[in-house]
N, C-alpha and C positions, 0 to 999 in steps of 0.2 A: 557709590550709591548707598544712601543709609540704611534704607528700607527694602530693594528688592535684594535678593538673596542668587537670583539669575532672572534668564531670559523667561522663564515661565511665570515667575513674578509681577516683571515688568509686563506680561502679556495680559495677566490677569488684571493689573492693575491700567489700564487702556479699556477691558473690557466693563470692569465698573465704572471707568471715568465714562461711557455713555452708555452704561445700564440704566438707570433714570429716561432719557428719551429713548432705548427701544424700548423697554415695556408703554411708557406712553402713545409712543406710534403704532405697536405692535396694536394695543388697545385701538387706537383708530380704524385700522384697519380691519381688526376683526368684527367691532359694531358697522363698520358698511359693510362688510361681505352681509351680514345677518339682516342688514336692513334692505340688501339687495335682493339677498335670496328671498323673503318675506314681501317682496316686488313694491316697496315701500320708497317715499324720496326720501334720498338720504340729501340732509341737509344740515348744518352748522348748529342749529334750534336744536334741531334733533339728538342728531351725534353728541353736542359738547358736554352737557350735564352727564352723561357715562363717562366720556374720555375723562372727563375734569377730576374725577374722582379715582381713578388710578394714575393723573400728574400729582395730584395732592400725597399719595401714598405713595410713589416710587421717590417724588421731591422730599420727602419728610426725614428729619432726623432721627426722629424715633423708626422711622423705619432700619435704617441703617442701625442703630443702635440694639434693635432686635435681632439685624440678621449680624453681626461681631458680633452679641453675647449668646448667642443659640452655638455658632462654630468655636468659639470660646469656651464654652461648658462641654464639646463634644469633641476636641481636640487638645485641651489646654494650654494652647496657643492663640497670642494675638494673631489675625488675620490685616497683613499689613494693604495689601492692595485695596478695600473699604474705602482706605483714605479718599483715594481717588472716587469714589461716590460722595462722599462729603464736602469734598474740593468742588463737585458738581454742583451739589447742592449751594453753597457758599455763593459761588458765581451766577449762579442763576440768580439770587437773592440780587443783585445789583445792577443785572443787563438785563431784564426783562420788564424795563417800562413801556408800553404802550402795546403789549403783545398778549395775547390770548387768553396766557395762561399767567397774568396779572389780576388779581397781586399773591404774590406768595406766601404759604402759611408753613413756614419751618418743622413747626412742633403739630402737625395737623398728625392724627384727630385727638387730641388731647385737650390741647387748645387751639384756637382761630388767630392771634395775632397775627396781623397781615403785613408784608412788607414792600412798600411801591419801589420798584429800580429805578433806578439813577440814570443810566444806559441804556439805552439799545441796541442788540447788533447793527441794527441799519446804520450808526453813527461810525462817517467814515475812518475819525481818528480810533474809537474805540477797536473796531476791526484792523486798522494798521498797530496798534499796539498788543493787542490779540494773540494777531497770526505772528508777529517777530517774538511775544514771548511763547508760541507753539513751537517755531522752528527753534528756536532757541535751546528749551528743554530737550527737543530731541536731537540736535546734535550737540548736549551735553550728555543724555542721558546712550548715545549709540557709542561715544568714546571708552 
């Protein structure tokens, strides 16, 4: 394995490969608890203009970019498991046509270029080639 160093690596790097969706989910769910408690309908209109704007910044390169060169300046060491955030990012970039949180903005908020996916998970080929390179990586990477 190139890049993790051991099992704490590979854990970290798992953990950023879906850091991007929980902070995004996490975000959903804390504006309905708020819109609940506040005895308010929570509804799609409502909620998504919040949510959208922490998928924009957990999606973003530059975000990633900020948080490698902060632990980079405070360790002086590359922080290898990241990758797996930008691998996220990447992928989303290409399997998220016709889904919520289309169209993606990479470089958001610096700049807005948008980018429509190709894919969709719903696409059943898509999800058979998906999940065989999932297992795949992981009983190469548990060898």
């Amino acid at each position: 394995m190139i890049f993790f160093n051991g099992r704490q690596d590979y854990l970290q790097g798992l953990f950023f490969g879906v850091f991007p969706d929980i902070m995004f989910v996490s975000a959903a769910i804390l504006f309905s608890i708020n819109l609940f408690a506040k005895s308010q309908k929570i509804s799609r209109q409502r909620l998504f203009p919040h949510v959208r704007k922490v998928y924009l910044i957990s999606h973003s390169l530059l975000s990633v970019a900020a948080f490698a060169t902060t632990i980079y300046f405070l360790t002086g060491e590359l922080y290898y498991p990241t990758i797996a955030w930008i691998l996220h990012i990447l992928l989303d970039l290409y399997t998220h046509k016709g889904s919520p949180a289309e169209p993606q903005m990479p470089l958001y908020p610096l700049t807005t270029p948008s980018i429509k996916g190709y894919i969709w998970w719903r696409n059943p080929y898509f999800m058979l080639i998906n999940w065989s390179a999932i297992l795949i990586a992981y009983f190469a990477l548990i060898r």
